[in-house]
N, C-alpha and C positions, 0 to 999 in steps of 0.2 A: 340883892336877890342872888340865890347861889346858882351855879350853871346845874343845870339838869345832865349829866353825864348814864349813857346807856351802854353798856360793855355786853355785847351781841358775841355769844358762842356760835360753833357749827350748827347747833339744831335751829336754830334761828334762821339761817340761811337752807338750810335742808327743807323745814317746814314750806316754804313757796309761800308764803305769806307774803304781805308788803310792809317793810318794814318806813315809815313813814313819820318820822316825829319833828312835829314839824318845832315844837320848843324845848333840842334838849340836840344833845351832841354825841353821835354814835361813834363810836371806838371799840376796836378788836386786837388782837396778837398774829403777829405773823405767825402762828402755831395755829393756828385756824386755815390762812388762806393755805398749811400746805395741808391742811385735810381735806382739800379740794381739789377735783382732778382737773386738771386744765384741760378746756374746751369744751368741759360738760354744762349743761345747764346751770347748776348753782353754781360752776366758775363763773359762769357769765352773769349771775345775778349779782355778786359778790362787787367783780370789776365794774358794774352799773352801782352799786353803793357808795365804792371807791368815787368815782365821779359826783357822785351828788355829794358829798363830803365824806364818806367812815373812815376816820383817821385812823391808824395800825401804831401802836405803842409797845415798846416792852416791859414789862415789870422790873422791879430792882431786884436783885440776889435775895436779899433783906427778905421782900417780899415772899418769892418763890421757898425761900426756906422755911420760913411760917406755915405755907398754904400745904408744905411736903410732910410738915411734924403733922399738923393736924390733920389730915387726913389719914394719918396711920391709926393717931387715936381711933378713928371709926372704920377703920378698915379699906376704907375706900379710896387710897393708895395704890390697891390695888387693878382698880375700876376707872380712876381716871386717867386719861391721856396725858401726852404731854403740854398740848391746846389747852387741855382744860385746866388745869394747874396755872399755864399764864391769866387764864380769864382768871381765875379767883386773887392770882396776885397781882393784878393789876384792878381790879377793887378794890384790895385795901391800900393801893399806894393814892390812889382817889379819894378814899373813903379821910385818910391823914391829910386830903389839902382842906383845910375852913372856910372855901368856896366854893365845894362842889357837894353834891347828893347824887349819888351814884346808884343804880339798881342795874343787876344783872338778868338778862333776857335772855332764859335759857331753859328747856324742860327735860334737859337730863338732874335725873333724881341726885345722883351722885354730890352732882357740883351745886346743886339744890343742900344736899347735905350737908355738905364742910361748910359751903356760906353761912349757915342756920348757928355752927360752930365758932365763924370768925367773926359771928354780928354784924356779916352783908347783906345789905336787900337784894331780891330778884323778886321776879315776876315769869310765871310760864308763858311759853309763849305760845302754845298751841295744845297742850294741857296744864289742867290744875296742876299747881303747887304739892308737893309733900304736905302729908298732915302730921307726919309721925319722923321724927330722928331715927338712925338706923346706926347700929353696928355689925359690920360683918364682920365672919371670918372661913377659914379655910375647914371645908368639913370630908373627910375619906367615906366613902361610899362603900366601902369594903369593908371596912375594921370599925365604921363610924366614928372615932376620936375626932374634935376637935381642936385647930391648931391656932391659937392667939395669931401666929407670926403667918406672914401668905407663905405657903405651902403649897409646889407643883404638881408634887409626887409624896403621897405617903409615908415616909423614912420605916414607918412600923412594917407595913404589908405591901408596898408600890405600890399601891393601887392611884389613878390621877386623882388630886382632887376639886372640890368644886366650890365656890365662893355662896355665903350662904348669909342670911340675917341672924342674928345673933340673939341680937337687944333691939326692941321697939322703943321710943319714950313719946307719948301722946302731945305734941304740942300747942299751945296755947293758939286763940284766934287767929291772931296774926303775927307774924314776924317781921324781923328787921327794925 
């Protein structure tokens, strides 16, 4: 039987849910615990996980290089963290062992995304899933152009610009 592996992002810990399993093995990234302010409530929810077992692991380079190419393809690069980046490569460094089934518990859309990308499971955790793949990119508000690459500041007219969807693709029932 394979181990049940659960890799818990920040909104996980933010939702105030109870994260609770009682047949499977919760693990996160140190890139998590520092997006948590020490001494606030979900520090303290966190440190109370830590104790009941959520192990803290890091991805391999390997990993993290993969999860950085693909999320350019969509854009979303630009939108995820440095936390979130571990959580997705540390999925697929789980997803490579032939004892484990790994799902990511997480409802940001983004990291929702690339997973859909690098054929990881997740599960929301306090809303539904993505129905639809997303490509963003960088779009000026002033001059309206379009820029493939993220783009701060307009190069044509300065104006700032703003991260936008691009490309929709309708996805099948389920994923993963």
């Amino acid at each position: 039987m394979k181990k049940q592996i659960f890799i818990i992002d920040t909104s996980a810990i933010l939702s105030g849910k109870p994260l609770d399993i009682p047949q499977g093995i919760l693990v996160t990234t140190s890139g998590v615990a520092e997006e948590l302010s020490p001494g606030g409530r979900d520090y303290r929810t966190f440190q109370l996980l830590i104790e009941k077992g959520l192990q803290i692991h890091a991805p391999t380079k390997a990993s993290l290089h993969l999860v950085q190419q693909r999320a350019k393809e969509t854009g979303d690069d630009q939108r995820l963290s440095t936390a979130d980046v571990e959580i997705l490569a540390l999925a697929l460094d789980y997803k490579g062992e032939a004892d484990c089934e790994v799902t990511i518990l997480t409802d940001d859309y983004s990291i929702q995304n690339v997973a859909l990308l690098l054929n990881l499971r997740f599960q929301g955790f306090s809303r539904k899933e993505i129905t639809q793949r997303y490509q963003w990119i960088s779009h000026c508000p002033g001059c309206k152009r379009r820029f493939q690459e993220p783009v701060d500041v307009c190069p044509v007219c300065g104006t700032k610009t703003h991260v936008i969807i691009h490309k929709k693709k309708k996805l099948p029932s389920k994923h993963g």
